[in-house]
C-alpha positions, 0 to 999 in steps of 0.5 A: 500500500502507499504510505508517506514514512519517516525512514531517517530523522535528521534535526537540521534537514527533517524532510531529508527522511520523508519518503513516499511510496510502498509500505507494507500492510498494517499488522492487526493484533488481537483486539484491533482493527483497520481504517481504510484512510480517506483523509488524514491531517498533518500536525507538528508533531509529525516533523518532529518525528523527522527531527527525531523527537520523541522516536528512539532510531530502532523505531524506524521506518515508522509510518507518519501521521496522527490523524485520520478520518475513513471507513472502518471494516463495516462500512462505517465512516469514522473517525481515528481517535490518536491515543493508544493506552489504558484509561487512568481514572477514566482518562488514556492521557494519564497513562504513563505508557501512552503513546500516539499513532506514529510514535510506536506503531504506524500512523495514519499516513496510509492507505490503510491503519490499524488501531485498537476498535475502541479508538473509534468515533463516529463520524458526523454525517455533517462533517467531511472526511477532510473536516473530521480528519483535523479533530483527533490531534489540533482540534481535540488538544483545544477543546481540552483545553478551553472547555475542560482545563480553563476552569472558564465561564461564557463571557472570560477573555482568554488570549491565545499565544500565536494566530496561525498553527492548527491548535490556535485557529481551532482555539478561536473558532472553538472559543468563539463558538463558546462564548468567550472573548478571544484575544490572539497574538502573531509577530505577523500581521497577516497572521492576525488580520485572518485571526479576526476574519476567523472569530478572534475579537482583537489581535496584536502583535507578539509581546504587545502590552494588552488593553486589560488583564485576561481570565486566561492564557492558552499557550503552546509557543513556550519559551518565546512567549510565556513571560508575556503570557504571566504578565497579562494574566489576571490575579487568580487567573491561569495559563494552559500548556499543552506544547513549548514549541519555542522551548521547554524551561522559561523564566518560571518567575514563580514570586509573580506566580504565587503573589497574584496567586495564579495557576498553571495547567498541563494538558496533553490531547484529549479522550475518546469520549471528548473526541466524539463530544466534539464531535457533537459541538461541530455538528450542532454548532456549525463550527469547522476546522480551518484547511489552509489546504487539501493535498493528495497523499503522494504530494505530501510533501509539499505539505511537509515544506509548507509547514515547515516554513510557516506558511501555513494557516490552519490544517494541511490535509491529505486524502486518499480516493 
């Protein structure tokens, strides 16, 4: 079957290591089944894995790719929850041995994947396959982090760090559609100016001192922004990380931690159960993914390049016919 792999992880020259072209068909173990690929949705974490990050080198070859949306062996249009682990306390992102789709076994960069059956949501009828393909990574991660870790009421000002990736605009969306008051900030203008098209309320640049203090802060840039995002907190308010892209070990400043009291909060993907209540929102609320742009599977790599240059706003998605 035809698939897009990494076979070689190079932190300078990532897409060094993308290839396309014949892969072997999946192995099912007990328990699990296939999805005949119909779309699938790239994400940073798949050049992270061609920079090596997160996958030891006896890993290789590995099939890239978290997110999918296809037909399973009954003919059911679903969608591929990304988590492969045991539920902690009801909840598989706990699990220490947890692990995504192309991190241990092949990802969704395929004709064809293979996944435990209970990873399976239904699909919406109202949703498309390349909408329902951008939900199990980006969009879940955000709906995680505004309606379960925010601690937020309709009506909070919440500032999102960085206008452009998948995770940011479907904080937007998602927040606008909530009922909160989104802020958003970029060091690009065009970036910001397609963030208020897209439902943010206002939009500045990187690092701008903010009209008022915010309830909250989602933040996934790291290093580069996090002292902007505990100086424009609120007292009392909180910060929720789920990535650190421009770095892991900021200035903590925990004396303005502790003095204005405010919280900060680690989240990471989402459940099963609050992918197919996504799900549910987009439906009911007509809310839908961002795509910057649709490619087909063999011309992934122009979507690798795209993304690696930044100059994607949205979900670069693949299909397959």
């Amino acid at each position: 079957m035809f698939a897009v792999t990494c076979t070689a992880a190079d932190p300078d020259n990532p897409l060094a290591g993308l290839t396309l072209g014949d892969r072997h068909e999946p192995e099912i173990p007990d328990g699990w089944t296939t999805v005949r690929v119909r779309a699938a949705a790239l994400n940073h974490h798949d050049l992270w894995t061609l920079r090596g990050v997160g996958i030891r080198p006896d890993r290789l070859p590995i099939v890239l790719g978290c997110d999918a949306a296809g037909v399973d062996e009954d003919g059911n249009e679903v969608i591929v929850h990304a988590v492969v682990g045991s539920p902690v306390h009801g909840d598989e992102t706990l699990d220490p041995r947890r692990s995504l789709l192309s991190e241990v076994h092949d990802g969704t960069f395929a004709e064809r994947v293979a996944v435990p059956r209970g990873n399976l949501v239904p699909k919406p009828a109202a949703l498309s396959f390349e909408e329902a393909a951008c939900l199990p990574t980006a969009w879940l991660t955000a709906y995680r982090m505004l309606f379960d870790k925010a601690g937020l009421q309709p009506g909070s000002t919440v500032l999102v760090q960085g206008a452009g990736g998948g995770v940011a605009t479907a904080l937007i969306a998602l927040g606008r559609a909530g009922g909160y008051r989104i802020w958003v900030t970029s060091r690009s203008a065009d970036k910001r100016a397609r963030a208020v098209e897209l439902g943010a309320d206002q939009a500045f640049p990187s690092r701008a001192r903010l009209p008022e203090r915010v309830d909250a802060v989602m933040e996934t840039v790291g290093q580069a922004t996090w002292d902007h995002s505990l100086k424009s907190l609120r007292p009392g308010g909180r910060i929720v990380v789920s990535g650190a892209t421009s770095g892991a070990v900021p200035p903590a400043d925990l004396n303005r931690v502790f003095f204005l009291q405010l919280s900060v909060v680690g989240t990471t993907m989402g459940t099963r159960d609050q992918l197919a209540r996504l799900a549910t929102f987009l439906e009911q609320t007509g809310v839908r993914p961002r795509v910057d742009r649709v490619l087909p599977l063999d011309r992934a790599d122009e979507g690798f390049a795209a993304l690696e240059r930044g100059e994607v706003f949205g979900k670069v998605v693949f299909t397959l016919p």
